[in-house]
PDB file of N, CA, C and O in Angstrom:
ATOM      1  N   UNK A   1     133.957  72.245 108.538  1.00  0.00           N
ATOM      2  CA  UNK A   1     134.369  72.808 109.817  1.00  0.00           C
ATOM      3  C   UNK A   1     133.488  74.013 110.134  1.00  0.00           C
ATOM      4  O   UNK A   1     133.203  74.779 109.213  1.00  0.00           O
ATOM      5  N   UNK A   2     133.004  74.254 111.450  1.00  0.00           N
ATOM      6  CA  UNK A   2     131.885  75.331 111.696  1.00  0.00           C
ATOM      7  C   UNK A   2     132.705  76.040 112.246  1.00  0.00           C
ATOM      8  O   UNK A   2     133.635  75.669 112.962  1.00  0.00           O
ATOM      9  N   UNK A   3     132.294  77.560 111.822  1.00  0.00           N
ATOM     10  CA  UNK A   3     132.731  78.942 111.853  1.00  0.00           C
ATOM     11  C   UNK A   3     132.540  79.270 113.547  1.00  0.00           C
ATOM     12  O   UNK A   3     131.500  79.148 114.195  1.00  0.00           O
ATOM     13  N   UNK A   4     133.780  79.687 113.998  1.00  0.00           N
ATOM     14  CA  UNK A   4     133.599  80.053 115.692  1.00  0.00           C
ATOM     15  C   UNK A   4     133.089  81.556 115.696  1.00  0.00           C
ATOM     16  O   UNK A   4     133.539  82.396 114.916  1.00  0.00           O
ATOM     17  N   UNK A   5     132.277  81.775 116.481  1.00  0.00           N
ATOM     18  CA  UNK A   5     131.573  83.373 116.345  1.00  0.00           C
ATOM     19  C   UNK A   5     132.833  83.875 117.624  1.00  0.00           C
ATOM     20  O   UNK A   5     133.041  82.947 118.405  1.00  0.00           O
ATOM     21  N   UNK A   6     133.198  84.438 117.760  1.00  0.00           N
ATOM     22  CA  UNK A   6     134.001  85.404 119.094  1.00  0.00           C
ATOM     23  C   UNK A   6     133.173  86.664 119.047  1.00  0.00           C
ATOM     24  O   UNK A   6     132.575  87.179 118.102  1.00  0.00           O
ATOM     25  N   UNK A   7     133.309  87.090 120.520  1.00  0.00           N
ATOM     26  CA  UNK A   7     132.589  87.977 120.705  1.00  0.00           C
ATOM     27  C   UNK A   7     134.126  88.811 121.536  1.00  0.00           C
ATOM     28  O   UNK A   7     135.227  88.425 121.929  1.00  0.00           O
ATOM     29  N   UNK A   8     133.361  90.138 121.480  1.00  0.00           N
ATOM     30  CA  UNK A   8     134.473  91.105 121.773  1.00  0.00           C
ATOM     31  C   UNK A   8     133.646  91.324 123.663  1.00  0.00           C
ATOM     32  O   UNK A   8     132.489  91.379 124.078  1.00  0.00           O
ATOM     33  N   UNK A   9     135.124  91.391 124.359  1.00  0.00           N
ATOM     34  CA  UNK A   9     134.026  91.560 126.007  1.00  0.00           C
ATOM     35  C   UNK A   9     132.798  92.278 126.149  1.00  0.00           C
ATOM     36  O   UNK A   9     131.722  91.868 126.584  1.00  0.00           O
ATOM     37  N   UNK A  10     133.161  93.584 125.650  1.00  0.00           N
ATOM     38  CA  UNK A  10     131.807  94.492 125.840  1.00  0.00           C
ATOM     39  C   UNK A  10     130.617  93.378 125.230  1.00  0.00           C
ATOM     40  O   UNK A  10     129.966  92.575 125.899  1.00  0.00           O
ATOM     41  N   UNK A  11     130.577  93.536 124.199  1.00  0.00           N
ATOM     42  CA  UNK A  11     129.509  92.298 123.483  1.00  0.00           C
ATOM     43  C   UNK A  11     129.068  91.161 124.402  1.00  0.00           C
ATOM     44  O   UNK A  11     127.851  91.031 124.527  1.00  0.00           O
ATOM     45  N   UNK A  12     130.045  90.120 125.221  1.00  0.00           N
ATOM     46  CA  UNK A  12     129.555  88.965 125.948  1.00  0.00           C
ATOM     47  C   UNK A  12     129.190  90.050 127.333  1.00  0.00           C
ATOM     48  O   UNK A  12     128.212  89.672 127.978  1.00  0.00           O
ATOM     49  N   UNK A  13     129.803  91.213 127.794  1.00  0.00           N
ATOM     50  CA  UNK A  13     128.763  91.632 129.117  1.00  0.00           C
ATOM     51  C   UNK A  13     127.592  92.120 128.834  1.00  0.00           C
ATOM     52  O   UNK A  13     126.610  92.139 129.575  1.00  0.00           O
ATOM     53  N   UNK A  14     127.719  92.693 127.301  1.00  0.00           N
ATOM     54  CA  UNK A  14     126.417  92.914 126.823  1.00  0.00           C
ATOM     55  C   UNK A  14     125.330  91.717 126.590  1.00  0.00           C
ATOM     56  O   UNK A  14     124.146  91.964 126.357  1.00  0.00           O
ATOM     57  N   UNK A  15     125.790  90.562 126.666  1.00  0.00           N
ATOM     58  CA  UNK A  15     125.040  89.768 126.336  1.00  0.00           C
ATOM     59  C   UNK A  15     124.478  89.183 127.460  1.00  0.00           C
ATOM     60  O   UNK A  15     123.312  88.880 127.713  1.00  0.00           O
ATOM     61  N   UNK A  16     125.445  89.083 128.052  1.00  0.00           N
ATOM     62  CA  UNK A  16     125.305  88.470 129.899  1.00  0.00           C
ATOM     63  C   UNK A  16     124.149  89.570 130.631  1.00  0.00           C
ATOM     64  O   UNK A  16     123.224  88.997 131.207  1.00  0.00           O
ATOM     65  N   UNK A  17     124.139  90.342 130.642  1.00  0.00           N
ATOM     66  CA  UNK A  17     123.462  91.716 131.282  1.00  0.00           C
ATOM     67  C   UNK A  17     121.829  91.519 130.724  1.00  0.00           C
ATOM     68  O   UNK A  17     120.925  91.741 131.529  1.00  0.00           O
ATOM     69  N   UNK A  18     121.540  91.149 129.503  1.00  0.00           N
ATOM     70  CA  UNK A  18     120.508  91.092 128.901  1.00  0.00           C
ATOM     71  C   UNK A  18     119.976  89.762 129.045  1.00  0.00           C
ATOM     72  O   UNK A  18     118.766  89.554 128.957  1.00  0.00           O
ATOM     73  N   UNK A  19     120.819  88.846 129.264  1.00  0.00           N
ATOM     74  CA  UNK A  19     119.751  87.405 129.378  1.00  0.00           C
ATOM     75  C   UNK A  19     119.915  87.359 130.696  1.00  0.00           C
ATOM     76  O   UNK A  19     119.226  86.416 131.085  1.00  0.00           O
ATOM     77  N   UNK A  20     120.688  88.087 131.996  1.00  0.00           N
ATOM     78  CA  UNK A  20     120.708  87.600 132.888  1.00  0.00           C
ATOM     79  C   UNK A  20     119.063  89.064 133.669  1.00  0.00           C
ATOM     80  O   UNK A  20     118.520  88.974 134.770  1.00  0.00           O
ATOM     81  N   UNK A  21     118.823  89.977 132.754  1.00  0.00           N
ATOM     82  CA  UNK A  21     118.788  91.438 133.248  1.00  0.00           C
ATOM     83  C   UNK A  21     119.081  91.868 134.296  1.00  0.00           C
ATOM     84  O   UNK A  21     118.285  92.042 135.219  1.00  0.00           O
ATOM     85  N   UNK A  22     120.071  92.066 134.316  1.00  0.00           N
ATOM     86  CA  UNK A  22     120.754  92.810 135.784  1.00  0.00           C
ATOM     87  C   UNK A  22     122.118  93.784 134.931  1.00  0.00           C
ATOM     88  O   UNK A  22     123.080  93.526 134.207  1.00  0.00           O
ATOM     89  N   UNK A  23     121.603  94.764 135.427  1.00  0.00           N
ATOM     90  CA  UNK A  23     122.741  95.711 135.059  1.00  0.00           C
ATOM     91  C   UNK A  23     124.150  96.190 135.962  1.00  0.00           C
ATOM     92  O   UNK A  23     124.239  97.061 136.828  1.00  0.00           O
ATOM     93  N   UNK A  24     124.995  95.451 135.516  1.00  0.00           N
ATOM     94  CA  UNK A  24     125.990  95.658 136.778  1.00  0.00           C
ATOM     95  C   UNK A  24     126.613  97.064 136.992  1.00  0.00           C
ATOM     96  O   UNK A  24     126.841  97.570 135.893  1.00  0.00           O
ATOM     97  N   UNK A  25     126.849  97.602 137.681  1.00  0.00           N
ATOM     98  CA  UNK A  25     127.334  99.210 137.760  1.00  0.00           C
ATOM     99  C   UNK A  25     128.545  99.388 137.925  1.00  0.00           C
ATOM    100  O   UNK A  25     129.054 100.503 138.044  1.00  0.00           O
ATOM    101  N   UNK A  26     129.129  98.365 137.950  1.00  0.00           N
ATOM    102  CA  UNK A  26     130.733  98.416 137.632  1.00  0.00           C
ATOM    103  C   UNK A  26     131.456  97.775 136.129  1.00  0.00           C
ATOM    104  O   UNK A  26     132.223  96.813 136.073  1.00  0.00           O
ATOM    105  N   UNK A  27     131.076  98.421 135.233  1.00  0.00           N
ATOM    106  CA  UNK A  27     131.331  97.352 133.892  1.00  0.00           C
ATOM    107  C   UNK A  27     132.807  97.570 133.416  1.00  0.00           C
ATOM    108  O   UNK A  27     133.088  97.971 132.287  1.00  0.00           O
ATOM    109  N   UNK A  28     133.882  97.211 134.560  1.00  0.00           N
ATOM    110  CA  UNK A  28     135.279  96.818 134.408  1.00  0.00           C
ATOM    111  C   UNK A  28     135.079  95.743 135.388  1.00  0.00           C
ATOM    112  O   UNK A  28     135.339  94.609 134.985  1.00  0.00           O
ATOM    113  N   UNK A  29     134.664  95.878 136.612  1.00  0.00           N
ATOM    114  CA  UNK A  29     134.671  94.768 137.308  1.00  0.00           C
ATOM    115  C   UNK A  29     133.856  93.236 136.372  1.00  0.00           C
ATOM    116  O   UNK A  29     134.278  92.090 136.215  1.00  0.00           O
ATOM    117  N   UNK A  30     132.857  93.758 136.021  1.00  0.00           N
ATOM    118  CA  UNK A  30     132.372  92.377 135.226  1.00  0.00           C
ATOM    119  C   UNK A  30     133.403  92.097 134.014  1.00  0.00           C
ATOM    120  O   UNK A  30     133.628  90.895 133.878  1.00  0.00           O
ATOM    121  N   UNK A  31     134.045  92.893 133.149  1.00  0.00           N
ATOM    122  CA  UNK A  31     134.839  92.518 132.011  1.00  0.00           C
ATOM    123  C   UNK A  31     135.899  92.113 132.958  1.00  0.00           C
ATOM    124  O   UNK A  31     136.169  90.972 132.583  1.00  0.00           O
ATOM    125  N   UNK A  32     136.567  92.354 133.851  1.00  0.00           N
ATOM    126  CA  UNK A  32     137.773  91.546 134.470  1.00  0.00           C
ATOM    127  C   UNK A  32     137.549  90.022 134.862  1.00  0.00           C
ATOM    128  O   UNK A  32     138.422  89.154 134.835  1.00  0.00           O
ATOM    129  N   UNK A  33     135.819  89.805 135.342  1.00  0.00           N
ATOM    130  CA  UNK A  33     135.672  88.665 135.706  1.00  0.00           C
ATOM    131  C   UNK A  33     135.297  87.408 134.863  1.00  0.00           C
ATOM    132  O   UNK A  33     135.214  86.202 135.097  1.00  0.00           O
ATOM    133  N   UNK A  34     135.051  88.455 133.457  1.00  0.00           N
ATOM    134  CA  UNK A  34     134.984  87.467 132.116  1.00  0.00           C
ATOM    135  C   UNK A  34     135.711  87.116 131.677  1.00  0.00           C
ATOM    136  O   UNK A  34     135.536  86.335 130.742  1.00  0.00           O
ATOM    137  N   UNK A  35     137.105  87.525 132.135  1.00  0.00           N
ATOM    138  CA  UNK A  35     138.805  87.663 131.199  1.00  0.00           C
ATOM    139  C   UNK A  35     139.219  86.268 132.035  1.00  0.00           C
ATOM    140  O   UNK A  35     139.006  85.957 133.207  1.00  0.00           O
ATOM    141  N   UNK A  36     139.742  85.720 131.197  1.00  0.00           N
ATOM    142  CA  UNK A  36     140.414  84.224 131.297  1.00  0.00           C
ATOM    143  C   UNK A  36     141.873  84.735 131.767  1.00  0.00           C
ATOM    144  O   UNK A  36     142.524  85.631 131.229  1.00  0.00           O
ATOM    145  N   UNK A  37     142.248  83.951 132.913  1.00  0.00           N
ATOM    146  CA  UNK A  37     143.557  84.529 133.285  1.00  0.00           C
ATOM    147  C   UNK A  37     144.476  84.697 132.116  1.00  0.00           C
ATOM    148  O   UNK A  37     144.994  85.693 131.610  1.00  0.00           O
ATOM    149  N   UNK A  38     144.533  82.998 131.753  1.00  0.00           N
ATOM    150  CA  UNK A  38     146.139  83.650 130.533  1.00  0.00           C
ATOM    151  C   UNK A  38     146.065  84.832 129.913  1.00  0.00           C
ATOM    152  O   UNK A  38     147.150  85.275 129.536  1.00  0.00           O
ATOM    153  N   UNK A  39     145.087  85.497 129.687  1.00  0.00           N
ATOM    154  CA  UNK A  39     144.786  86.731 129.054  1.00  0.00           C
ATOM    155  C   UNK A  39     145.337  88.157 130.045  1.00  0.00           C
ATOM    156  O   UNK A  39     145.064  89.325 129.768  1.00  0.00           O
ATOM    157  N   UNK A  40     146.250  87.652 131.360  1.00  0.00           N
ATOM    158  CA  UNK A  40     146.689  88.419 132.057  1.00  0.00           C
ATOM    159  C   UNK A  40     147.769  89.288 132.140  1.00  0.00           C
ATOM    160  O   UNK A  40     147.980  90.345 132.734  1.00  0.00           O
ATOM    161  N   UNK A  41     148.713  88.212 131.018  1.00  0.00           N
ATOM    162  CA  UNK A  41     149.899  88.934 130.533  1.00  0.00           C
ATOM    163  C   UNK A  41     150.091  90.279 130.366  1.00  0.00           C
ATOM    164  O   UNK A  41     150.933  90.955 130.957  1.00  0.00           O
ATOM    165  N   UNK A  42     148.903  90.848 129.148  1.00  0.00           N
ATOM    166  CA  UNK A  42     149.156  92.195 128.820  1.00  0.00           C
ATOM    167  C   UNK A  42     148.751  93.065 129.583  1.00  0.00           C
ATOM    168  O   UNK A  42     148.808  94.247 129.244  1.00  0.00           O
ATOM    169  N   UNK A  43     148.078  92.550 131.204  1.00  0.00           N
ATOM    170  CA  UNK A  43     147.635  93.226 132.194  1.00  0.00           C
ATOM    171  C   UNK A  43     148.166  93.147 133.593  1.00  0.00           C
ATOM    172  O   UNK A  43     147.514  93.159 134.637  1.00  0.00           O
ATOM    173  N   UNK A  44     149.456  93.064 133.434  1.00  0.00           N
ATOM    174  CA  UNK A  44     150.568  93.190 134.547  1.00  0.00           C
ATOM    175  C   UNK A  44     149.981  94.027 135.777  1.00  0.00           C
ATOM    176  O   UNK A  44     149.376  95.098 135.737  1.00  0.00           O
ATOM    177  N   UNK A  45     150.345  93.202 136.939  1.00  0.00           N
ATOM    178  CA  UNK A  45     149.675  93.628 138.122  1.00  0.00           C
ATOM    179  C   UNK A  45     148.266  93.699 138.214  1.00  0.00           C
ATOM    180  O   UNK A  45     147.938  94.525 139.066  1.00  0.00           O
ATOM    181  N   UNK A  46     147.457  93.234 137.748  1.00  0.00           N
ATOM    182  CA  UNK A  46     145.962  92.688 138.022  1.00  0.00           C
ATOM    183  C   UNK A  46     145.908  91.518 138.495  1.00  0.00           C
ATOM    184  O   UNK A  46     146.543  90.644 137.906  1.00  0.00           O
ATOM    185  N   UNK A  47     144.951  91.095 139.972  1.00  0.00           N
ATOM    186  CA  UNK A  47     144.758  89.946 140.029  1.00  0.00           C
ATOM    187  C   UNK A  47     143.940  89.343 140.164  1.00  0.00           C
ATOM    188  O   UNK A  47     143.439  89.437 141.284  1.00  0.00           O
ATOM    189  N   UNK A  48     143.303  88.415 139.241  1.00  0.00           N
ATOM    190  CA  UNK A  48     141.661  87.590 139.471  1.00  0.00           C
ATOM    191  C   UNK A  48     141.489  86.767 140.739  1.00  0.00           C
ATOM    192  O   UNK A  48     140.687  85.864 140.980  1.00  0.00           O
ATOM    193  N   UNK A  49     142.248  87.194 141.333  1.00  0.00           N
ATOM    194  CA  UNK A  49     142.515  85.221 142.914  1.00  0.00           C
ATOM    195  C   UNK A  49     141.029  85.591 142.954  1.00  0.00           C
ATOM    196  O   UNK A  49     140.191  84.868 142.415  1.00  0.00           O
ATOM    197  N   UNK A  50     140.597  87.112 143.817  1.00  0.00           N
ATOM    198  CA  UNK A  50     139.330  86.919 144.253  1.00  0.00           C
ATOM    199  C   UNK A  50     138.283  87.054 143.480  1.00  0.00           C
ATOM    200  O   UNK A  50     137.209  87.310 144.025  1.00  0.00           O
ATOM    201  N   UNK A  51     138.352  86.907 141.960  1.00  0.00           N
ATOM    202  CA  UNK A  51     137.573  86.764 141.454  1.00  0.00           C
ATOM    203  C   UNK A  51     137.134  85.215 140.893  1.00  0.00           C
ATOM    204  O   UNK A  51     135.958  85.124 140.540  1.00  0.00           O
ATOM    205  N   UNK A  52     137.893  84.107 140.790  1.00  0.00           N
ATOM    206  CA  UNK A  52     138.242  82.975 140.834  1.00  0.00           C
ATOM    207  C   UNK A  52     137.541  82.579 142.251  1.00  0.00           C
ATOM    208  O   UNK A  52     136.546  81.854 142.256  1.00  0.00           O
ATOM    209  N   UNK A  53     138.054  83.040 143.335  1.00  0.00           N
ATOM    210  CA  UNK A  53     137.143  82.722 144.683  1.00  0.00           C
ATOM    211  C   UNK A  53     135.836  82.483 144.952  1.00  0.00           C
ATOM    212  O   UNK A  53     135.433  81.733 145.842  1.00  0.00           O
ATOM    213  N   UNK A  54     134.909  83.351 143.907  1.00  0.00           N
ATOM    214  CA  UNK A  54     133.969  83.694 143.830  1.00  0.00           C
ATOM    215  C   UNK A  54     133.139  83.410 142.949  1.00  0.00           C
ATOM    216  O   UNK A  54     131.943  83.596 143.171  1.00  0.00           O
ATOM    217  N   UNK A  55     133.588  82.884 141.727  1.00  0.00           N
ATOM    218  CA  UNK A  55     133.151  82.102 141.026  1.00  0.00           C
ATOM    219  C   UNK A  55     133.185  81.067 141.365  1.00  0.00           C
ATOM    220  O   UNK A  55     132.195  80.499 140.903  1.00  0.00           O
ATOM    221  N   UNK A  56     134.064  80.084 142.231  1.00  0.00           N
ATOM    222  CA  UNK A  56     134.382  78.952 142.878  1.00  0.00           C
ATOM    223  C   UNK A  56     133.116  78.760 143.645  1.00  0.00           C
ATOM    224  O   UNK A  56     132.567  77.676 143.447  1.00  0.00           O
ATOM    225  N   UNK A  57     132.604  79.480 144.379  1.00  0.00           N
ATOM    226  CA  UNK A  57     131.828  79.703 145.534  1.00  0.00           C
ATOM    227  C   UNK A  57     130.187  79.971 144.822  1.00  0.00           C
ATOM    228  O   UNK A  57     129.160  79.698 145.443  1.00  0.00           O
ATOM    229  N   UNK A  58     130.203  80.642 143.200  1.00  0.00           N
ATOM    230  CA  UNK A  58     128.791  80.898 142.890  1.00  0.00           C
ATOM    231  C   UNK A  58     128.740  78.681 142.225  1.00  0.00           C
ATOM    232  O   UNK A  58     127.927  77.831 142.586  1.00  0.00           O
ATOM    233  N   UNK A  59     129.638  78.555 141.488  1.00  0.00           N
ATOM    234  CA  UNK A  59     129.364  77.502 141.157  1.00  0.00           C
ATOM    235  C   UNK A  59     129.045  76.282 142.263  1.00  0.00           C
ATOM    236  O   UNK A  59     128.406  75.264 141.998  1.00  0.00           O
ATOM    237  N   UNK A  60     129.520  76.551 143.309  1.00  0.00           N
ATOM    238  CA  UNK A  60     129.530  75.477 144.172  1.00  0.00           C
ATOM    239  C   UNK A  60     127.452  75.701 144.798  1.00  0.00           C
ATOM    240  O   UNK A  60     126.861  74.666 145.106  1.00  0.00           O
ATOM    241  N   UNK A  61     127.011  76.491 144.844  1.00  0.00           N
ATOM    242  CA  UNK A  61     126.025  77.578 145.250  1.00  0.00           C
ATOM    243  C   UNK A  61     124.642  76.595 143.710  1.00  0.00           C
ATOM    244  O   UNK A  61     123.517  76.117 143.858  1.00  0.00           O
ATOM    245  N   UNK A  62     125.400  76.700 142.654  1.00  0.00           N
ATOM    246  CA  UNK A  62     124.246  75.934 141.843  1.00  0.00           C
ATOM    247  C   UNK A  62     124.544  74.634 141.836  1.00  0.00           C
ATOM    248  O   UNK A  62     123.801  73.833 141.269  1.00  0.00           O
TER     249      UNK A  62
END
C-alpha cells in the first residue's frame, strides 16, 4: 500500500504559488479556496458559494 503524502494548506499554497508563479496577496483568500467544503464545519459562518462559482467558471474557461 503507498504512503499518502498530505500537505498542510500553507504548504499546497506554497506549492501552488511556485509552480503557478504568481503570488497572491491575499493568502486567506487562496487557503479558503483550497479548503474542501466539508472542511466547513469548524468554520461556522464562512461561505465558499462564490468561490465554487468561480472555480466552476475557471474550469469551464480550460
Amino acid at each position: 500500500m503507498a504512503a499518502t503524502k498530505r500537505l498542510t494548506i500553507d504548504a499546497l499554497a506554497e506549492a501552488l504559488m511556485q509552480r503557478t508563479g504568481h503570488a497572491f496577496a491575499d493568502r486567506q483568500r487562496l487557503q479558503r479556496a483550497l479548503t474542501h467544503a466539508s472542511a466547513r464545519s469548524s468554520h461556522a459562518g464562512i461561505d465558499y458559494e462564490r468561490f465554487e462559482f468561480l472555480g466552476d467558471r475557471v474550469l469551464g474557461l480550460v
